[in-house]
Rosetta silent file (secondary structure, phi, psi, omega in degrees, C-alpha in Angstrom):
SEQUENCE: XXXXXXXXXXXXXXXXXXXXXXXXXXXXXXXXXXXXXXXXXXXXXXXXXXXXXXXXXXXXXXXXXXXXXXXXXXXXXXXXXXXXXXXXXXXXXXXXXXXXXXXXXXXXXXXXXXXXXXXXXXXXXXXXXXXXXXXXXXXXXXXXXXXXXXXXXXXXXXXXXXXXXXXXXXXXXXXXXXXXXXXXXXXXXXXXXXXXXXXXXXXXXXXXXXXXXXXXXXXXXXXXXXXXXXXXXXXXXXXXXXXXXXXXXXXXXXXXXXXXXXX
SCORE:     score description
SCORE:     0.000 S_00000001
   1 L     0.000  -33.103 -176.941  -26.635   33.121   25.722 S_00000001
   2 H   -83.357  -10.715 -158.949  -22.943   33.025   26.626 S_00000001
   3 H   -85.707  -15.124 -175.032  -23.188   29.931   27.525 S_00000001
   4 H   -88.438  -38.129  162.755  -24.618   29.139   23.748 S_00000001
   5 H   -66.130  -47.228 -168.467  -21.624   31.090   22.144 S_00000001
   6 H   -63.229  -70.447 -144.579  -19.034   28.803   24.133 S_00000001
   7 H   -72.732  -28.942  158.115  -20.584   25.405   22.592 S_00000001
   8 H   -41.264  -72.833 -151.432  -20.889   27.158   19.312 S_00000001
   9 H   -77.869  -15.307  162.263  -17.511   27.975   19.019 S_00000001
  10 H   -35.691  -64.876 -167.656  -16.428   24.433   20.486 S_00000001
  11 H   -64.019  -58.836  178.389  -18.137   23.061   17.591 S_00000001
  12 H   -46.683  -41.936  175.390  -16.413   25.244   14.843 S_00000001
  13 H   -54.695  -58.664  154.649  -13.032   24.369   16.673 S_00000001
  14 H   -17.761  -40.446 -169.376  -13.960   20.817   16.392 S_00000001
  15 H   -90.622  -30.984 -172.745  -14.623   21.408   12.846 S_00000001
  16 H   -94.444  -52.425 -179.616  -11.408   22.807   12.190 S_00000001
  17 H   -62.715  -37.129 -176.050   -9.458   20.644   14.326 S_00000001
  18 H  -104.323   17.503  164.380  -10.754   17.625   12.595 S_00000001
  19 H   -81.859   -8.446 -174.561  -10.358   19.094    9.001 S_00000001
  20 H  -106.450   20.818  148.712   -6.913   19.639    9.568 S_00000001
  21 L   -37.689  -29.778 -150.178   -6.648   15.949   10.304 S_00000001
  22 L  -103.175   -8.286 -174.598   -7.528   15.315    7.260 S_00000001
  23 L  -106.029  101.250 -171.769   -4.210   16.322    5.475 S_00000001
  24 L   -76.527  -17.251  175.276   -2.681   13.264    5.226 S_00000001
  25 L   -47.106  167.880  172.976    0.871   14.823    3.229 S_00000001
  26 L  -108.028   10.724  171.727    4.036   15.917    5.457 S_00000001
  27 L  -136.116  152.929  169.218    3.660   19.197    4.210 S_00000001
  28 L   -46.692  158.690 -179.027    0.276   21.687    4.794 S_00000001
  29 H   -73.706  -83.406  148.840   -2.026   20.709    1.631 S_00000001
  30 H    29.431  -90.377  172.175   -1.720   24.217    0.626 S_00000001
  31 H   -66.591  -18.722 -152.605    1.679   23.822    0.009 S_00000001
  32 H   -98.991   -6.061  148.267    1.960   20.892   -1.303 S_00000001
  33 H   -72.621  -26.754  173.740   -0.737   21.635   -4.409 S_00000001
  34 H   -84.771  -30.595  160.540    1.781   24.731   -5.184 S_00000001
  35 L  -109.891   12.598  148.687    4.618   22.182   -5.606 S_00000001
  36 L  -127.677   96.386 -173.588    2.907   19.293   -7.238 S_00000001
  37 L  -101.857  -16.971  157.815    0.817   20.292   -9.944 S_00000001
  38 E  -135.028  159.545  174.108    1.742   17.083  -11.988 S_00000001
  39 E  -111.270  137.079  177.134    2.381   13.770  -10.591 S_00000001
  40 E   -90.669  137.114  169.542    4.334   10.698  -12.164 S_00000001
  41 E  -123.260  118.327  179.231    3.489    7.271  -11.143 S_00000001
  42 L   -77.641  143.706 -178.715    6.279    4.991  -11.586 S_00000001
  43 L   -53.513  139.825  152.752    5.631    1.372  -12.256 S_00000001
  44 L   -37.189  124.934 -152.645    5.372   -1.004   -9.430 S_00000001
  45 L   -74.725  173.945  157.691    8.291   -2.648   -8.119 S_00000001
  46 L  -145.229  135.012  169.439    8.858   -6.296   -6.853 S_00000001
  47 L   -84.997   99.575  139.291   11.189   -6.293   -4.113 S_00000001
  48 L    -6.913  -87.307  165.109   12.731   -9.125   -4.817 S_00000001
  49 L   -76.991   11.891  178.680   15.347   -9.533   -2.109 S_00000001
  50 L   -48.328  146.019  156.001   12.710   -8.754   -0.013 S_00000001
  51 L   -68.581   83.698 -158.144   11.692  -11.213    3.126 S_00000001
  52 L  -134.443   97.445 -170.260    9.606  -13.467    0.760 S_00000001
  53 L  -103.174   22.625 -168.413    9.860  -17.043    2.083 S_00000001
  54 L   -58.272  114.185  157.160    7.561  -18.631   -0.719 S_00000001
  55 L   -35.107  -73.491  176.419    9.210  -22.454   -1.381 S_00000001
  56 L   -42.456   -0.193 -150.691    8.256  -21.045   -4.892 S_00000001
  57 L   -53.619  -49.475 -161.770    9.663  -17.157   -4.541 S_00000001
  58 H   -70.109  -33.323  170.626   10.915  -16.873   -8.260 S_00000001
  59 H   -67.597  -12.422 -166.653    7.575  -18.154   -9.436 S_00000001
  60 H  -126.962    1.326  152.796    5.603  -16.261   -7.373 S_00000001
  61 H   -69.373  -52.965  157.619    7.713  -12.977   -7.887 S_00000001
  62 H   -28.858  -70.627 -134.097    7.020  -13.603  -11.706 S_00000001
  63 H   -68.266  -23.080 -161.919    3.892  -13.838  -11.119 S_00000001
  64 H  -106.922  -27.660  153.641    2.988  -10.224   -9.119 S_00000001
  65 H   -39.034  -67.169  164.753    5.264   -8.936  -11.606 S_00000001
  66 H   -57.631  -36.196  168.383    2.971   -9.801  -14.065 S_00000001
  67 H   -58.563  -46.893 -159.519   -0.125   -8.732  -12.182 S_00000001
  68 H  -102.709   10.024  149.890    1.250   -5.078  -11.684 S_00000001
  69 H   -76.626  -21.824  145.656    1.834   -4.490  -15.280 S_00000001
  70 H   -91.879   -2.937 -160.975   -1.607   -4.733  -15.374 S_00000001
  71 L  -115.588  -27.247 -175.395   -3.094   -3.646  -12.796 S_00000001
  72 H   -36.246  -46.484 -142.892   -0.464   -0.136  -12.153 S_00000001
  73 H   -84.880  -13.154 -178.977   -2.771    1.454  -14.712 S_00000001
  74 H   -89.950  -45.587  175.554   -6.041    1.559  -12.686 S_00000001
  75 H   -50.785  -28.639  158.702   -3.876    3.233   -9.967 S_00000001
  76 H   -97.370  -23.070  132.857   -3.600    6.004  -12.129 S_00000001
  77 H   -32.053  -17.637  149.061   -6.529    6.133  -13.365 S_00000001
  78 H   -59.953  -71.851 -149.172   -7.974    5.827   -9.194 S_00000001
  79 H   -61.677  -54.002 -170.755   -5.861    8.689   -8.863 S_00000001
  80 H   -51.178  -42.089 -179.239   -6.806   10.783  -11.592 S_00000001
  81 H   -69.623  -19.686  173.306  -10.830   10.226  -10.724 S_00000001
  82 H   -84.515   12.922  156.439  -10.029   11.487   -6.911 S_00000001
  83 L    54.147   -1.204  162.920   -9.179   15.174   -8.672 S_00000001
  84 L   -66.452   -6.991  170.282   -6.324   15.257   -5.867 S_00000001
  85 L  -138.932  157.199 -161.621   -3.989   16.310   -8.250 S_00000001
  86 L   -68.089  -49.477  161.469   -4.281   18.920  -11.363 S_00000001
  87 E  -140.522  167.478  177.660   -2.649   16.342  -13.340 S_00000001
  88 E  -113.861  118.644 -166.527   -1.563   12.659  -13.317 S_00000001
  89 E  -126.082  157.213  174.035    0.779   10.927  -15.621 S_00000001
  90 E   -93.836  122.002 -136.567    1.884    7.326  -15.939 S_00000001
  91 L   -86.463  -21.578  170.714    5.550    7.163  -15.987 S_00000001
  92 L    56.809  176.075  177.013    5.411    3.242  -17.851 S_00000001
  93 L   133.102 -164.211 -175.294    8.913    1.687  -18.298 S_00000001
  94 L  -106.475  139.610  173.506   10.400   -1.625  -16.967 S_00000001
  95 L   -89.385   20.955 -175.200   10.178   -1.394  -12.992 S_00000001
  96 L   -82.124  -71.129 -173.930   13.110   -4.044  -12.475 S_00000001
  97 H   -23.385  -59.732 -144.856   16.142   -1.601  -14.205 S_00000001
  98 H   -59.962  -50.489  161.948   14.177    1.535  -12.706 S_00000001
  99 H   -12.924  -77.029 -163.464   14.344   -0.564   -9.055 S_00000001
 100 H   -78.345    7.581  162.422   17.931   -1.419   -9.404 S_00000001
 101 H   -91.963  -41.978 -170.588   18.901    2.655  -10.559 S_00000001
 102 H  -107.808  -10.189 -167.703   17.064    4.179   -7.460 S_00000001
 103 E   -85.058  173.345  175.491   16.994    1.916   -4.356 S_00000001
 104 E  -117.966  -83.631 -150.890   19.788    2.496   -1.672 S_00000001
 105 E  -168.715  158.811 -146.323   18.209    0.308    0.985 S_00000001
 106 E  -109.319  129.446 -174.905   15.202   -1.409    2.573 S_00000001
 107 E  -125.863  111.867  165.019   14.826   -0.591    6.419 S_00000001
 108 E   -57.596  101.476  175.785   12.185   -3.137    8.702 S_00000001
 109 E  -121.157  154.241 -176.717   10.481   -0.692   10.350 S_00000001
 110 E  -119.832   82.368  166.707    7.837   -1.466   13.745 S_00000001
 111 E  -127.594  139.209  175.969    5.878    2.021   14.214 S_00000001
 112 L    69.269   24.445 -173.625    2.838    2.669   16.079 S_00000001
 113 L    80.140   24.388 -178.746    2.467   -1.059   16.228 S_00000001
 114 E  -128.453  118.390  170.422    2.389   -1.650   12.572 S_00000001
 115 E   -71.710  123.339  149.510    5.568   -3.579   11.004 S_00000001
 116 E  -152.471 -151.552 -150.469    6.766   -2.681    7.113 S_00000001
 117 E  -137.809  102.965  141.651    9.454   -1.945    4.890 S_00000001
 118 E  -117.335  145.386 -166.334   10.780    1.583    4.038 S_00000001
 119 E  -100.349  118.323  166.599   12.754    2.143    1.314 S_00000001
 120 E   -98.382  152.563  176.689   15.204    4.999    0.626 S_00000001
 121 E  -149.477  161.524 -138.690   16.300    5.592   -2.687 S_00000001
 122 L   -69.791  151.180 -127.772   19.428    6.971   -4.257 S_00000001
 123 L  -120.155  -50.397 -171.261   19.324   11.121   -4.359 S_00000001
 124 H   -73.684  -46.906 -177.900   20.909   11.701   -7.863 S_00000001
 125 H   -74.718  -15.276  170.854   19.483    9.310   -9.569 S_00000001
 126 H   -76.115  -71.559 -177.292   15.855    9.917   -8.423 S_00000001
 127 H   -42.014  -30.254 -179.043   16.172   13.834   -9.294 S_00000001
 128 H   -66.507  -73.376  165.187   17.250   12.683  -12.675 S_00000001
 129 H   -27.222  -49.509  179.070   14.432   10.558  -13.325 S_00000001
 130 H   -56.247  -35.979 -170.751   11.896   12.851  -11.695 S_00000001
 131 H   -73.994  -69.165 -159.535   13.378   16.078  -14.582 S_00000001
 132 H   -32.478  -35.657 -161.041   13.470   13.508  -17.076 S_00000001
 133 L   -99.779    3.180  152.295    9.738   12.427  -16.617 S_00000001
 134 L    71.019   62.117  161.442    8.497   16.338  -16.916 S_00000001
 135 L  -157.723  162.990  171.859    6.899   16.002  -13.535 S_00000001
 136 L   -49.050  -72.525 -164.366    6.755   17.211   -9.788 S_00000001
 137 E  -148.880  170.551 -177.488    7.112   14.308   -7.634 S_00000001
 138 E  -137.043  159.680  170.661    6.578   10.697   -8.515 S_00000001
 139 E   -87.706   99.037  161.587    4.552    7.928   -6.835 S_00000001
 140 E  -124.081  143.100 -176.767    6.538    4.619   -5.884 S_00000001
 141 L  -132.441  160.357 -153.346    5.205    2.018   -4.808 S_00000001
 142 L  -166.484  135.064 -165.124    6.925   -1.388   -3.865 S_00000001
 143 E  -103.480  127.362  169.016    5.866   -5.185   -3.305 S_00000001
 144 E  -147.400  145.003  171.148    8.030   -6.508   -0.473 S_00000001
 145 E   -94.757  123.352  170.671    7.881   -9.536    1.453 S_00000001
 146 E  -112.087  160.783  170.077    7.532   -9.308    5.114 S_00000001
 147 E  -126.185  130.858  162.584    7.191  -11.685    8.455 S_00000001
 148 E  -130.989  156.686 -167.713    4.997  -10.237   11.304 S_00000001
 149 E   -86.020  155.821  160.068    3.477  -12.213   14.209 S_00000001
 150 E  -171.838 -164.784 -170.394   -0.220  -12.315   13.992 S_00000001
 151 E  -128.955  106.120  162.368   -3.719  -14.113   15.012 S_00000001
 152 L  -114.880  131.129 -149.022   -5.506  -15.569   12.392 S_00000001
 153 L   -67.207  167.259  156.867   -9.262  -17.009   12.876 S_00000001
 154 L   -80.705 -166.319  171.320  -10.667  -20.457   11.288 S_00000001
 155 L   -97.053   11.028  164.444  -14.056  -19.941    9.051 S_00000001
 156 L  -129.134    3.371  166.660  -16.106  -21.003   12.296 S_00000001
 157 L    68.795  -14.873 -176.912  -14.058  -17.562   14.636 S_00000001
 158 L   -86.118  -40.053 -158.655  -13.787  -19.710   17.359 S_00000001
 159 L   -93.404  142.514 -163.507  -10.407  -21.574   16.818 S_00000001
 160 L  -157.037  138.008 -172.089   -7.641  -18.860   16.178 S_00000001
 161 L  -121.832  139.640  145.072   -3.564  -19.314   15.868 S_00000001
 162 E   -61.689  102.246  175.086   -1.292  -16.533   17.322 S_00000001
 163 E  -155.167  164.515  166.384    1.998  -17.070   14.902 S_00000001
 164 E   -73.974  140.770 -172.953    4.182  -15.455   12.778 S_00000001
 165 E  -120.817  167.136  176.015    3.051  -15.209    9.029 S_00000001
 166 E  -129.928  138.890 -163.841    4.893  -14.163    5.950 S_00000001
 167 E  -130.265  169.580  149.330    2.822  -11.562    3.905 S_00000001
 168 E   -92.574  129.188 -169.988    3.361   -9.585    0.463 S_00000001
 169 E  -158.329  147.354 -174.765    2.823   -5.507    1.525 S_00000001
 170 E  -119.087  121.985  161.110    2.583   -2.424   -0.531 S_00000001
 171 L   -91.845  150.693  175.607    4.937    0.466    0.527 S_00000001
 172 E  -162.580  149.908  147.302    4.424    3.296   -1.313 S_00000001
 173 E  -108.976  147.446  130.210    5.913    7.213   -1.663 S_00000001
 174 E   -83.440  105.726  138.825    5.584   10.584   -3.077 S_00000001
 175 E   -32.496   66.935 -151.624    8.599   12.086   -3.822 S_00000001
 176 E   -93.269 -169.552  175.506    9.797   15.258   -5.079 S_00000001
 177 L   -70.056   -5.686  175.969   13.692   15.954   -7.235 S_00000001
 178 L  -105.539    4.362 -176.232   15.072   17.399   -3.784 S_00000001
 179 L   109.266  -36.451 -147.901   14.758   13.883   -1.988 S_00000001
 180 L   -78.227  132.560  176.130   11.759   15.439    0.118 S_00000001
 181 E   -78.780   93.285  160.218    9.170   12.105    1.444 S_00000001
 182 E  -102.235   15.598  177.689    5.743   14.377    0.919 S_00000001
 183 E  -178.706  142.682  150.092    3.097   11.479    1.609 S_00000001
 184 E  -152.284  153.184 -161.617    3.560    7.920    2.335 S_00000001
 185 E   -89.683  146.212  -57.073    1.585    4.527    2.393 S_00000001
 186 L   -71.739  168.112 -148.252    1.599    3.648    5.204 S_00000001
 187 L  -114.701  131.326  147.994    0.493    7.274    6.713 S_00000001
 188 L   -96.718   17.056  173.599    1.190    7.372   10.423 S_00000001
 189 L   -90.140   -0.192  168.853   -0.615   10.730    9.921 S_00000001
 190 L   -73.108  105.263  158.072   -4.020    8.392   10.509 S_00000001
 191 L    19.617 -100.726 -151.076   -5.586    7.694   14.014 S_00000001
 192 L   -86.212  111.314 -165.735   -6.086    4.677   13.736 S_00000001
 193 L  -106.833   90.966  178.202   -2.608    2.859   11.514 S_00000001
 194 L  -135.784  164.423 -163.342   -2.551   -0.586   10.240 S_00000001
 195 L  -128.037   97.463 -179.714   -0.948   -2.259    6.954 S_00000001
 196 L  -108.101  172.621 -171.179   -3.037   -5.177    6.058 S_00000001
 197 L   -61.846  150.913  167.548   -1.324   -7.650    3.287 S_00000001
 198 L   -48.854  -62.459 -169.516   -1.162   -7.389   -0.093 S_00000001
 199 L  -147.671  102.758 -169.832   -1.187  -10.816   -0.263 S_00000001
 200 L   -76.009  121.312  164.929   -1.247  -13.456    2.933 S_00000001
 201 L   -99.806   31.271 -159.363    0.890  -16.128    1.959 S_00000001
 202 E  -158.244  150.602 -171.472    0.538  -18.207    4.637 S_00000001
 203 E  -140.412  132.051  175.768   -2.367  -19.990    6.275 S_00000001
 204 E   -86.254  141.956  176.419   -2.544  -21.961    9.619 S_00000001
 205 L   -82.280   91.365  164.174   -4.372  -25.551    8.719 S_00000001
 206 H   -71.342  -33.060 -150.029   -7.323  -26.111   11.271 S_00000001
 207 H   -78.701  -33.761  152.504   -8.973  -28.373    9.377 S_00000001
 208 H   -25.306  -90.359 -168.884   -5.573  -30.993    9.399 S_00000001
 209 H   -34.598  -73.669  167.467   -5.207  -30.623   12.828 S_00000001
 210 H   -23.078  -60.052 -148.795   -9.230  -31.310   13.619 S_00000001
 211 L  -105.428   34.176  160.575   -9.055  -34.425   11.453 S_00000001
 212 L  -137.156   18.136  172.871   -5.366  -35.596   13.197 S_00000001
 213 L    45.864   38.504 -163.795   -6.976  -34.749   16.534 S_00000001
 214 L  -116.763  119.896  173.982   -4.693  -32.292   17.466 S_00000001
 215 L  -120.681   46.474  175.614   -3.841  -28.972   18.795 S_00000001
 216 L  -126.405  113.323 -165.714   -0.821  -28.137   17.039 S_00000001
 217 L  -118.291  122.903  171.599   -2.218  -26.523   13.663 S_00000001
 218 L   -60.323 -178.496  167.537    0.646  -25.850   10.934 S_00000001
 219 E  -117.825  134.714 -157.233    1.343  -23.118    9.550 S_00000001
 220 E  -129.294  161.150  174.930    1.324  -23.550    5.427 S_00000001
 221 E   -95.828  157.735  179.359    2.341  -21.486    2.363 S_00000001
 222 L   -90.075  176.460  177.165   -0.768  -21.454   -0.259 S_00000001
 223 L   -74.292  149.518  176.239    0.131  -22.626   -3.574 S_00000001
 224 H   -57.615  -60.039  173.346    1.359  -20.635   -6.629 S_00000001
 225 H   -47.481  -46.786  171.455   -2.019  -21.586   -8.287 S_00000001
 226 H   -59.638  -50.287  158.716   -4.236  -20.443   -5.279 S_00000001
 227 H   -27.710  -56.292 -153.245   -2.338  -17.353   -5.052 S_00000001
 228 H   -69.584  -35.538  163.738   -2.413  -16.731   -8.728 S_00000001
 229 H   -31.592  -51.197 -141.556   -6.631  -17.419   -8.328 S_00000001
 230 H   -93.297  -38.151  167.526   -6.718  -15.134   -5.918 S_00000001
 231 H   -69.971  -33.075 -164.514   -5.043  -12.511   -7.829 S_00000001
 232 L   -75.391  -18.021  177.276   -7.549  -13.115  -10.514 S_00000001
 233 L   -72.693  154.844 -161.275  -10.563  -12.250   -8.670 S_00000001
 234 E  -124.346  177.142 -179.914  -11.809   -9.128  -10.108 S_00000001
 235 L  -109.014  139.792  162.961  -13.742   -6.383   -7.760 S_00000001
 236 L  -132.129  133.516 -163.914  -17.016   -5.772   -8.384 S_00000001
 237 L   -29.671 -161.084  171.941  -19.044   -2.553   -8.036 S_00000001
 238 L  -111.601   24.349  163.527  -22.434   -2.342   -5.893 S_00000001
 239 L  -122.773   22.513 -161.938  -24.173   -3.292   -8.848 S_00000001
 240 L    26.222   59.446 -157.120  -22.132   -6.065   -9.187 S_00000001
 241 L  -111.093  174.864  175.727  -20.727   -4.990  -12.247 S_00000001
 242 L  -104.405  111.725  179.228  -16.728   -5.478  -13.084 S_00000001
 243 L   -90.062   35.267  143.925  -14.834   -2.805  -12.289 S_00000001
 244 L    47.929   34.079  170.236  -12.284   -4.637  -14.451 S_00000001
 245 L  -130.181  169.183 -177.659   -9.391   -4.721  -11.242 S_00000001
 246 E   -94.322  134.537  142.024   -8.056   -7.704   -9.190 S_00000001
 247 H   -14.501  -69.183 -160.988   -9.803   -7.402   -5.775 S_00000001
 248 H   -68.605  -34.880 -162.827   -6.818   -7.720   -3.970 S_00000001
 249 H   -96.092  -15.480  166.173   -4.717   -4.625   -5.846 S_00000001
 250 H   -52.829  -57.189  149.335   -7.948   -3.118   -5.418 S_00000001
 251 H   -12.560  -73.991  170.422   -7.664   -3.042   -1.814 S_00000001
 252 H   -56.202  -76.832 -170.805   -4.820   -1.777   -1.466 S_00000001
 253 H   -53.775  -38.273 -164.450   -4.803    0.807   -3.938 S_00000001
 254 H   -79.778  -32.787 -171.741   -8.355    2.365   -2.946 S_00000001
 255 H   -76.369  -24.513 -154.007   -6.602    2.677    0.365 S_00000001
 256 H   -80.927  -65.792 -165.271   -3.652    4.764   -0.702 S_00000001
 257 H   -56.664  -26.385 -172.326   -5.757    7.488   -2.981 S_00000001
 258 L   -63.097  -19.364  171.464   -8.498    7.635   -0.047 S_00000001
 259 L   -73.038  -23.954 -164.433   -4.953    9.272    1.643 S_00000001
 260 L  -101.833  -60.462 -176.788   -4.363   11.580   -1.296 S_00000001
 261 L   -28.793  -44.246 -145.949   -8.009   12.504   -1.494 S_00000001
 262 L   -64.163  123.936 -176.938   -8.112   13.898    2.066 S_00000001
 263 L  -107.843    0.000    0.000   -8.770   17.671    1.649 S_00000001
């Protein structure tokens, strides 16, 4: 019997230990529903100046520009359906100005074996924005171009290139008006941590190399047009219905609130 009590209460520790796992925020959950009861989500940036090595970068900066004036609006609307916050509001505006009023500076960071880009932003001007926009904390999120080495497979898994690649990545905070970081994308409060791209903008060519006999396979940028394709794909449901999003921002985005969600 006592022996029945210890592995009981194992399991209830167990249970406890891995609910409070589950609070992905930098503050207990607790608190941080008593100081955000609404949230602002500011439009999505384009880092610009960003490590974005696209022959094409002003065209293809356009272009994701234009994609997250459409697409920002399903993130609040994701957010709003996961009930992790009382309320959610969309803060709309132009994100270049609001960009060039709050960042300070972009830092290349390599933790827990996942390389991205965090972003600090300017103290005064963030509290201002935050009273102005009759909300708790705000949501920013930010398109930045990064290079990280990595191994990417052919479409037959055997043939594989170890190289560096240059990707499009989504950074992303909550904020409150004192400055305080209470959740960020990506959460090193996760196991397991990885950042996959936004957008891979880079491809190694097997099939060249194969048909030049070779085993030095480039590494290529895709095209503005593939890209923009690519963007264009919409996600669809398990009824294969349109859930009226790009795949790709889908991705992403689905990833973030599944962070917020965690009770």
């Amino acid at each position: 019997m006592n022996g029945f009590f210890k592995c009981a209460l194992l399991v209830v520790l167990s249970f406890f230990s891995f609910g409070c796992a589950q609070n992905y925020y930098n503050i207990p959950r607790e608190k941080y529903a008593q100081r955000v009861k609404v949230l602002g989500v500011a439009p999505v940036v384009v880092d610009a100046d960003s490590d974005i090595r696209h022959p094409e970068k002003d065209v293809l900066v356009a272009l994701v520009k234009d994609f997250n004036r459409i697409q920002e609006k399903k993130l609040v609307e994701m957010i709003r359906e996961s009930k992790s916050h009382f309320d959610v509001r969309s803060l709309g505006g132009d994100a270049d100005p609001l960009f060039t009023n709050l960042f300070f500076r972009r830092e290349r960071r390599d933790d827990a074996g996942t390389a991205y880009n965090k972003y600090f932003f300017k103290a005064e001007p963030l509290r201002d924005y935050i009273k102005s926009s009759n909300v708790d904390a705000v949501l920013l999120v930010v398109v930045s171009g990064i290079t990280r080495r990595d191994t990417v497979h052919s479409s037959n898994i055997v043939n594989y290139l170890a190289a560096d690649y240059n990707d499009l990545i989504m950074s992303a905070q909550i904020v409150d008006a004192d400055g305080n970081i209470l959740w960020e994308y990506p959460n090193f409060r996760q196991k397991n941590v990885s950042l996959p791209p936004f957008i891979a903008l880079q491809y190694p060519d097997f099939d060249e190399a194969k048909a030049n006999a070779t085993d030095k396979v480039d590494v290529k940028f895709k095209t503005i047009a593939g890209i923009r394709r690519t963007l264009e794909k919409r996600k669809k449901d398990v009824l294969q219905r349109d859930m009226q999003i790009s795949e790709s921002y889908y991705a992403i985005f689905d990833d973030m609130v599944s962070l917020m969600d965690s009770k």
